[in-house]
C-alpha positions as CSV (number, residue, x, y, z in Angstrom):
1,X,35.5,-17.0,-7.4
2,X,32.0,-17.0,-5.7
3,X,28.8,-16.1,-7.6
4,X,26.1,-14.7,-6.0
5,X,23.0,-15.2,-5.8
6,X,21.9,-11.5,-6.8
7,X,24.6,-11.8,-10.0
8,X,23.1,-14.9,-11.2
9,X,19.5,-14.1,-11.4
10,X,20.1,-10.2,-11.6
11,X,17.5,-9.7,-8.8
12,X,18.4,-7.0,-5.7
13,X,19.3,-8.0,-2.1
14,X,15.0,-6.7,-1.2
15,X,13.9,-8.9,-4.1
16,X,15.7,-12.0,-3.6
17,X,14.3,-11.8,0.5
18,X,10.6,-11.2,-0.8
19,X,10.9,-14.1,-3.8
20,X,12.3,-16.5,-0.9
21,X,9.3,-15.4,1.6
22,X,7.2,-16.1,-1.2
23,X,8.3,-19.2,-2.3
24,X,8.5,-20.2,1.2
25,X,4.9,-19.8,1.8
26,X,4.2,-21.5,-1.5
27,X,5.6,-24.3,-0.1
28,X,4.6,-24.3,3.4
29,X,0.8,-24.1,2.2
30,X,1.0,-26.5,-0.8
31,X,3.0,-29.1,2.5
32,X,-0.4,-28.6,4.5
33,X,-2.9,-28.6,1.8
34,X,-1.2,-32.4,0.9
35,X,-1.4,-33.1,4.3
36,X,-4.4,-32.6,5.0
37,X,-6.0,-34.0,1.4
38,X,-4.2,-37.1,2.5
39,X,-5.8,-36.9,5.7
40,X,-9.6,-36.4,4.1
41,X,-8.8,-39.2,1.6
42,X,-7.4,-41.6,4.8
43,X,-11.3,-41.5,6.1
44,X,-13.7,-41.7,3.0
45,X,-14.3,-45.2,3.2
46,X,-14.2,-45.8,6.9
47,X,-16.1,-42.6,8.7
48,X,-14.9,-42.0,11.8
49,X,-17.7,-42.6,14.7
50,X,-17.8,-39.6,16.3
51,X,-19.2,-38.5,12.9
52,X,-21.2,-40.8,12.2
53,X,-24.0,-39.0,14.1
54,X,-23.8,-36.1,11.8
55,X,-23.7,-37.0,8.3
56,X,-24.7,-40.2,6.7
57,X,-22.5,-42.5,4.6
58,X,-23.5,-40.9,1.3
59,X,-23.1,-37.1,2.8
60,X,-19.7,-37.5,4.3
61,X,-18.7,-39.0,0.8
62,X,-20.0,-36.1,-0.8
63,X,-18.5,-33.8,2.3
64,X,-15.0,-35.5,1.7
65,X,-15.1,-35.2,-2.1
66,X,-15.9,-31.4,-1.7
67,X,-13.0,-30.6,1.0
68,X,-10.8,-32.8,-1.8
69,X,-11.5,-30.3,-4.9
70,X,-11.7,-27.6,-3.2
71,X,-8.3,-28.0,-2.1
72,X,-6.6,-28.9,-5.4
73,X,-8.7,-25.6,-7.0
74,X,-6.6,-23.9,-4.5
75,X,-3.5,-25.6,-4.9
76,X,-4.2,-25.0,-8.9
77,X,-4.9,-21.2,-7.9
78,X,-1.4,-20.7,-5.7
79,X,1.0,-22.8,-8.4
80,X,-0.9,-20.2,-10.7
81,X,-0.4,-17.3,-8.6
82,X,3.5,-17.5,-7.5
83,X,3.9,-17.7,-11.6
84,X,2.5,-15.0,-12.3
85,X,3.9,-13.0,-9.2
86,X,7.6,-13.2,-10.4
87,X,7.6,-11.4,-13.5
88,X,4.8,-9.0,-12.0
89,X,7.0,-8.3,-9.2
90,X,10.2,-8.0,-11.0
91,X,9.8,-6.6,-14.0
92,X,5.8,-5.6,-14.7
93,X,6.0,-3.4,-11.3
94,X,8.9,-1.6,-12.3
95,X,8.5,-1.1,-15.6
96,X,4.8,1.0,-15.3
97,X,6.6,3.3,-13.3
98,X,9.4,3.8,-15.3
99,X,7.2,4.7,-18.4
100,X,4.7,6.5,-16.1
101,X,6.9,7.9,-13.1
102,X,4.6,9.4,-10.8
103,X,6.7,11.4,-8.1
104,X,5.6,13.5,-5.4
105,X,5.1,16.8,-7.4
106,X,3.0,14.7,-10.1
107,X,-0.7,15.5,-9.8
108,X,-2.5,13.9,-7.3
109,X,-5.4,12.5,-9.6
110,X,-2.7,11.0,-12.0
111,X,-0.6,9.6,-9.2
112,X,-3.9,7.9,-7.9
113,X,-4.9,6.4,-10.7
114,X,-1.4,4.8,-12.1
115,X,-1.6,3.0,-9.1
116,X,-5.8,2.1,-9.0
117,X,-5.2,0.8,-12.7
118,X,-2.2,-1.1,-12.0
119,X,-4.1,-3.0,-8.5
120,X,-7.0,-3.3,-10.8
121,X,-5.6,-5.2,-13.9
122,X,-3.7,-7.5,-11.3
123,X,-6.8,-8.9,-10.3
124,X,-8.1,-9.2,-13.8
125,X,-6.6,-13.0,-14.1
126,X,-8.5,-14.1,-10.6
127,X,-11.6,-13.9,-12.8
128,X,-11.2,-17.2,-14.6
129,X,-10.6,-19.0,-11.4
130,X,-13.8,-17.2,-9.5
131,X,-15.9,-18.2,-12.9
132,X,-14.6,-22.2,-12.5
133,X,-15.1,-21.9,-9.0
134,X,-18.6,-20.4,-9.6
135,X,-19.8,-22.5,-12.5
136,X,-17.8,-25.8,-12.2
137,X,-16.5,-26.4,-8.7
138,X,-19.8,-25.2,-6.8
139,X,-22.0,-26.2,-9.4
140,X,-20.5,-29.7,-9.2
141,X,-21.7,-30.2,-5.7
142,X,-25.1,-28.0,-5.6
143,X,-24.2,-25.4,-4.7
144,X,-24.7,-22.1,-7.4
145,X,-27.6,-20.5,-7.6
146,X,-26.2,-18.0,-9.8
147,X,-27.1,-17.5,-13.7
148,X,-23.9,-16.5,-16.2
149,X,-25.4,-13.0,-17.1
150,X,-26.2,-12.1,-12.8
151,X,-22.3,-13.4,-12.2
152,X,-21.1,-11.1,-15.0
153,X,-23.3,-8.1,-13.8
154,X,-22.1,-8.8,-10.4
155,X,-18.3,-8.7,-11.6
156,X,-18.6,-5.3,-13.4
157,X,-20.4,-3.5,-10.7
158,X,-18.0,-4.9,-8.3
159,X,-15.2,-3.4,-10.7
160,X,-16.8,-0.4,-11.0
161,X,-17.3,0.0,-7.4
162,X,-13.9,-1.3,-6.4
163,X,-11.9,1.5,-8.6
164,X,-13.9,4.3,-8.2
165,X,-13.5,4.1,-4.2
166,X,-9.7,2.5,-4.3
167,X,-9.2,5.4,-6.7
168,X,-10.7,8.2,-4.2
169,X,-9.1,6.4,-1.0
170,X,-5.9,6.5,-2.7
171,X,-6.5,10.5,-3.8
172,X,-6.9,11.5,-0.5
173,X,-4.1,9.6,0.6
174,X,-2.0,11.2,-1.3
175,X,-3.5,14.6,-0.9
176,X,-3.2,14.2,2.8
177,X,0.6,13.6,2.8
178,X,1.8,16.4,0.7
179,X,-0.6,18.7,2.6
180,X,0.0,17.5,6.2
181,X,3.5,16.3,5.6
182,X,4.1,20.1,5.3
183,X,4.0,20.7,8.7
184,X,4.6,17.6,10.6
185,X,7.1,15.5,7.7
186,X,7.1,12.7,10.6
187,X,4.2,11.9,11.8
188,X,1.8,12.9,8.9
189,X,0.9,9.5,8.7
190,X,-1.0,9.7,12.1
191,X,-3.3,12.2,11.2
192,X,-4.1,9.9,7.9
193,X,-4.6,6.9,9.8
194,X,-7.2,8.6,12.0
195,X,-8.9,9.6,9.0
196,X,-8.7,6.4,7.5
197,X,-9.8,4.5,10.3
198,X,-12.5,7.0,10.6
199,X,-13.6,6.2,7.4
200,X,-13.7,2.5,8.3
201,X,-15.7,2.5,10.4
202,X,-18.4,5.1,8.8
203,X,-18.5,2.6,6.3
204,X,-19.6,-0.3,8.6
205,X,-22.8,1.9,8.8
206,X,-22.9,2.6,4.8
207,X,-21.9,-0.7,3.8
208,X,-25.5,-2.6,4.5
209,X,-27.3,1.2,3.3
210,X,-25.4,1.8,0.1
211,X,-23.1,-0.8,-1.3
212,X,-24.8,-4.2,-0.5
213,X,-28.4,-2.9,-1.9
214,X,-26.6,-2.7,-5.2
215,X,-26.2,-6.6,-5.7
216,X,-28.5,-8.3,-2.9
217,X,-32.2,-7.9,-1.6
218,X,-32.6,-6.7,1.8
219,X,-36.0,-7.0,2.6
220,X,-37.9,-7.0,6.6
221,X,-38.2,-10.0,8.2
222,X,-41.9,-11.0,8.1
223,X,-44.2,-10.2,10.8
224,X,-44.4,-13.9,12.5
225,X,-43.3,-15.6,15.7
226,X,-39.6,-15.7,14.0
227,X,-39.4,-12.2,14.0
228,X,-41.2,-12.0,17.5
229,X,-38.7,-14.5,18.9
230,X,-35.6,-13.0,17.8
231,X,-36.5,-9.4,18.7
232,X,-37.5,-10.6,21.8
233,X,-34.3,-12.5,22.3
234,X,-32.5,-8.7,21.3
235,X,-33.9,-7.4,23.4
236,X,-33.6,-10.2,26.3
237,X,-29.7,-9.7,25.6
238,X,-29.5,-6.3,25.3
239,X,-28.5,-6.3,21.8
240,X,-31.7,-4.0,21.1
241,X,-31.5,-4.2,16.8
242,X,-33.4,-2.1,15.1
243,X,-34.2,-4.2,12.9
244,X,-34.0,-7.9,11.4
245,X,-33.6,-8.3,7.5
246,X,-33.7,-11.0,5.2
247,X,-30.8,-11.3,2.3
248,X,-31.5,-13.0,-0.9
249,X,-28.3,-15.3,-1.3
250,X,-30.2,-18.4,-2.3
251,X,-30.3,-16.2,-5.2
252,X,-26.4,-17.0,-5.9
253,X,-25.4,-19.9,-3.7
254,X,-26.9,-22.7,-1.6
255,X,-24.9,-21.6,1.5
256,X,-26.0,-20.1,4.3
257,X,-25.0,-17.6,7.3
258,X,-26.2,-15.1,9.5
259,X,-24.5,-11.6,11.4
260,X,-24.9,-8.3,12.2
261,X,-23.9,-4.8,10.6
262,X,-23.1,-1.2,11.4
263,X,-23.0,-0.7,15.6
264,X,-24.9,1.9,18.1
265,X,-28.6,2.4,16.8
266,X,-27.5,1.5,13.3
267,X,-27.0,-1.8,14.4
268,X,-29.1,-4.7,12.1
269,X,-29.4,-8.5,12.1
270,X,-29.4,-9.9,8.9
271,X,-30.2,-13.5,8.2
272,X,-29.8,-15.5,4.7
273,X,-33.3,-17.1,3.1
274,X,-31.4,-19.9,3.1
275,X,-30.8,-20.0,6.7
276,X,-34.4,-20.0,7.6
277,X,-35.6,-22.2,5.0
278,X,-32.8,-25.0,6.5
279,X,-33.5,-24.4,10.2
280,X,-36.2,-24.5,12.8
281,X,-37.2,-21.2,14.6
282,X,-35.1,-22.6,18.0
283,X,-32.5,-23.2,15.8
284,X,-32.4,-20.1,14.2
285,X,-32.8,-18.2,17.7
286,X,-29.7,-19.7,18.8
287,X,-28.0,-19.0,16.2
288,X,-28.9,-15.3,16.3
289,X,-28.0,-15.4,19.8
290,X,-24.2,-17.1,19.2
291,X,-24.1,-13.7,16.5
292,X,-24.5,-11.5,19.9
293,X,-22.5,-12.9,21.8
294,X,-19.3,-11.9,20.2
295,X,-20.9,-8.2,21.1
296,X,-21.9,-8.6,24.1
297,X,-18.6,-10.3,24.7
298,X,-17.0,-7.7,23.5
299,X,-15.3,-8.7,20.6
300,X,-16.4,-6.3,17.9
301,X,-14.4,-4.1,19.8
302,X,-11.1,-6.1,20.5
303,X,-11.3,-6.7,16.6
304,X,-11.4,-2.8,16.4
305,X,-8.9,-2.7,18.3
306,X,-6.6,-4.7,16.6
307,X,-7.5,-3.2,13.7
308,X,-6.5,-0.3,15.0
309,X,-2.9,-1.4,16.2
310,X,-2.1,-3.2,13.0
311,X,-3.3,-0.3,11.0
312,X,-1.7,2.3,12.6
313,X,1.6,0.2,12.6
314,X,1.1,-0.2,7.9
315,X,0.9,3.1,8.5
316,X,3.9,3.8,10.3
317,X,5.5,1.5,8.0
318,X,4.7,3.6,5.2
319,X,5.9,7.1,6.6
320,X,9.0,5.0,7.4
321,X,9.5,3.8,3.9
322,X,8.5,6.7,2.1
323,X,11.9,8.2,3.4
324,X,13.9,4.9,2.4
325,X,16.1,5.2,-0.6
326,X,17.3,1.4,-0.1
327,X,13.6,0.6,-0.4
328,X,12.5,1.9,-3.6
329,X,16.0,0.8,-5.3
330,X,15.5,-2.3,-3.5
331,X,12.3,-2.6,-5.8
332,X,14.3,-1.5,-9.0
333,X,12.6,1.8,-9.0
334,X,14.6,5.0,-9.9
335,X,15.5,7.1,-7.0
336,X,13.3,10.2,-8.0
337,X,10.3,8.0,-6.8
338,X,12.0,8.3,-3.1
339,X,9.1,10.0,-1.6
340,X,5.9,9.1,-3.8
341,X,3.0,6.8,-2.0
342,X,1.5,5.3,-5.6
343,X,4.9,2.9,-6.1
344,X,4.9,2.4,-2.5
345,X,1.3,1.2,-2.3
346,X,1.4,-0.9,-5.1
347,X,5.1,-2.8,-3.8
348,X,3.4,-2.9,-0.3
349,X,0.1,-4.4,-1.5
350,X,2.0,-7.3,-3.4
351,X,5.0,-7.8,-0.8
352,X,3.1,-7.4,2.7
353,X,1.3,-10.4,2.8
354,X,4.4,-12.6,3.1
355,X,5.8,-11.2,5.7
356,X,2.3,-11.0,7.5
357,X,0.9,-14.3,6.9
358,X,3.1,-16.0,9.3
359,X,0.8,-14.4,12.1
360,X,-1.7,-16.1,10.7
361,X,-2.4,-18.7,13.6
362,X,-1.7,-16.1,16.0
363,X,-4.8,-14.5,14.9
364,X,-6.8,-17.7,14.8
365,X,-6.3,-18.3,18.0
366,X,-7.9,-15.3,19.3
367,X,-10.8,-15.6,16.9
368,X,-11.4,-19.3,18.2
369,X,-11.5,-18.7,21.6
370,X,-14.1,-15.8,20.7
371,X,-16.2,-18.4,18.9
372,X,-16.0,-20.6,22.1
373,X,-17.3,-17.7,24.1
374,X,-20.1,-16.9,22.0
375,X,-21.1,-20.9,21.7
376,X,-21.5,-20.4,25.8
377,X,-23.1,-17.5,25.6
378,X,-25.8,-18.5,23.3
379,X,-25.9,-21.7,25.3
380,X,-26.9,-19.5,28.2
381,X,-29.0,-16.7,26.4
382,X,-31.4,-19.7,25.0
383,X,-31.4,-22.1,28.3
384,X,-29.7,-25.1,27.1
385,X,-26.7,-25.9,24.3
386,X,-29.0,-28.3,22.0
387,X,-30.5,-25.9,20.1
388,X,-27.2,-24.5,19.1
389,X,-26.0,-27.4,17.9
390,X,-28.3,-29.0,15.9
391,X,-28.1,-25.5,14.5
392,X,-24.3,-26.0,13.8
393,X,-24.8,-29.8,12.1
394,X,-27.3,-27.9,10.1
395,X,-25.1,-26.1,8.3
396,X,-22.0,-28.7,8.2
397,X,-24.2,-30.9,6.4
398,X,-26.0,-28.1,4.2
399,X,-22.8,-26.6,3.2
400,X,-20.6,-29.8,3.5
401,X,-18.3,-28.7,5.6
402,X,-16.0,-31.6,6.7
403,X,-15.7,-32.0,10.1
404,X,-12.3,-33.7,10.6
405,X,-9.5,-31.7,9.4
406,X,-5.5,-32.1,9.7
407,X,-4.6,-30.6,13.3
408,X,-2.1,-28.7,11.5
409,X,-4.1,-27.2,8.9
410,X,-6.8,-26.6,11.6
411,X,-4.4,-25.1,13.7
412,X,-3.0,-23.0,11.1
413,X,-6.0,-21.9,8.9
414,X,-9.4,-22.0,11.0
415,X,-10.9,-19.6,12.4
416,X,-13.2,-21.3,14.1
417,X,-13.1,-24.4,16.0
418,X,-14.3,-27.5,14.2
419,X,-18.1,-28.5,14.9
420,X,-16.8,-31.5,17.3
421,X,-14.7,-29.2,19.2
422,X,-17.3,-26.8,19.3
423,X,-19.9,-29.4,20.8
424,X,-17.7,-31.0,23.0
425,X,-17.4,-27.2,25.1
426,X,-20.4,-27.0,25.3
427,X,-21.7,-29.9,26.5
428,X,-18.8,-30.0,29.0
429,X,-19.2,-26.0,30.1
């Protein structure tokens, strides 16, 4: 007689397809993290040349060594994670909504904050491996800046924060389908998407005004011929910002960055102290001007565009579901939850990802070839490409980026080109 699979490990036909997505990404990332840890190891002792012009023998040690931990932290982090995600997913998930069954005619306060409570405490263990990270891994190589008591501080406010507007999001979502769902039981889920996506973008204004004041300093860049450089590079470009601020994140980590919030005449350049402290005011300049590029290139709207297509489609994806017996008794939920958002968006929120992260590259590959158009159009906007990359071994070296991935973890996981491919379009363009 043939067992199956199911009868053996008592798991549905929905669960077994999500653990085997699951484990298949465990895998598939732990293949390419080897790989390319092999890779970094392969070229410690015996630097490549073309690299030779960027770090010294002592910082691409140190570059190498930092790529190296920072992989096996991860590796740690995912053997760590797919633990905990099987009795989570199989048997944790169900079971708070069998003692707290929230169905659609529960309140809509309590139905929000079953599920806010259940995302929060899921997150709860990723605090020990962001303190290690923190305290140990950065530390290690230079990089925190943070104090014990500010990293604490930093995690309750975030909690705070995170609940209060998950838990109001999550309200109104539900509000919004029982009310609209009243009139239009099919396409309700429009009407909350624009709202949503509404809200999204009111908060790329807010976010800079409201939320970031409450753990970093924004203060006006000084008067000075920074400042009259870059606003006169703005303005050169078209970019027109009202204004150019200066965050404190030396004040939790050696890295550094630059970009720009918010969009129409809330738009802002902000810069990192650590930035200008580690580059030259022609360095700095064209690195301002690679930031507005990708606007006046227009990618801040393709990206909102995207987000807008991909949005709308978790969103259709829900209305469809919502509807879908076989789904919530796929999940081992009782059938009287048929029609309730909270056990939706807590299966969605721990299952999506899997199926999603196999566009991964896809993604990637748009994002890269909007980094090589913003390389060229800084190139252009400052007169020549040199500035640009000095700027760019700047921060390789400060923030030991390693220069030389695997291909295929490149390929798979960057965003943006690596620094060599990065010069080489330049010089060439």
């Amino acid at each position: 007689m043939r067992i199956s699979v199911d009868s053996l490990i008592g798991m549905t036909e929905l669960q077994t397809i999500i653990v085997v997505l699951a484990v298949s990404q465990f895998l598939f990332e732990y293949f390419l993290k080897i790989l390319n840890e092999k890779h970094v190891a392969s070229l410690i002792e015996n630097q490549p040349v073309g690299s030779k012009s960027l770090m010294d023998d002592e910082t691409w040690v140190k570059a190498s060594n930092y790529s190296l931990s920072k992989s096996r932290f991860s590796r740690m982090q995912e053997i760590f994670g797919l633990v905990v995600f099987f009795p989570v997913f199989l048997y944790v998930f169900p079971k708070v909504f069998e003692v707290w069954p929230v169905t659609k005619v529960d309140s809509v306060w309590w139905a929000a904050f079953v599920a806010t409570a259940l995302l929060n405490v899921l997150q709860i263990p990723g605090l020990f491996f962001d303190w290690y990270n923190q305290f140990t891994l950065e530390g290690k190589f230079g990089f925190n800046k943070s104090t014990k008591k500010l990293w604490i501080v930093d995690k309750i406010k975030g909690m705070f924060l995170g609940f209060g507007l998950s838990y109001l999001l999550l309200a109104l979502l539900i509000w919004m389908y029982r009310t609209v769902s009243g009139a239009s039981p099919q396409y309700w889920w429009v009407a909350a998407f624009v709202v949503f996506f509404g809200i999204q973008l009111l908060m790329m204004v807010l976010y800079p005004k409201l939320i970031l004041p409450l753990f970093n300093k924004l203060t006006p860049l000084e008067d000075g011929e920074l400042k009259d450089r870059l606003m006169a590079l703005s303005y050169k470009t078209g970019f027109k910002a009202n204004t150019i601020e200066v965050i404190d994140g030396s004040k939790r980590s050696g890295h550094s960055n630059a970009y720009f919030t918010g969009f129409g005449r809330f738009r802002r350049i902000v810069l990192y102290d650590t930035l200008i402290n580690q580059m030259s005011i022609e360095e700095i300049e064209a690195v301002l001007a690679h930031e507005v590029g990708h606007y006046k290139m227009g990618h801040i709207p393709k990206r909102l565009i995207m987000s807008f297509v991909m949005g709308l489609g978790v969103f259709g994806l829900m209305g469809y579901l919502l509807q879908s017996d076989w789904f919530y008794s796929g999940l081992r939920l009782d059938v009287s939850l048929v029609s309730s958002l909270s056990p939706l968006i807590i299966g969605l929120s721990m299952t999506l990802g899997f199926f999603t992260y196999w566009l991964t590259p896809v993604s990637n590959l748009f994002s890269r070839k909007h980094e090589f158009e913003a390389d060229d159009f800084a190139k252009k906007a400052v007169g020549r490409a040199e500035p640009l990359i000095s700027a760019l071994r700047k921060l390789y070296v400060e923030n030991l980026s390693h220069p030389l991935p695997h291909p295929l973890m490149a390929g798979f996981h960057y965003s943006h080109p690596t620094l060599l491919e990065r010069e080489g379009a330049m010089r060439k363009s």
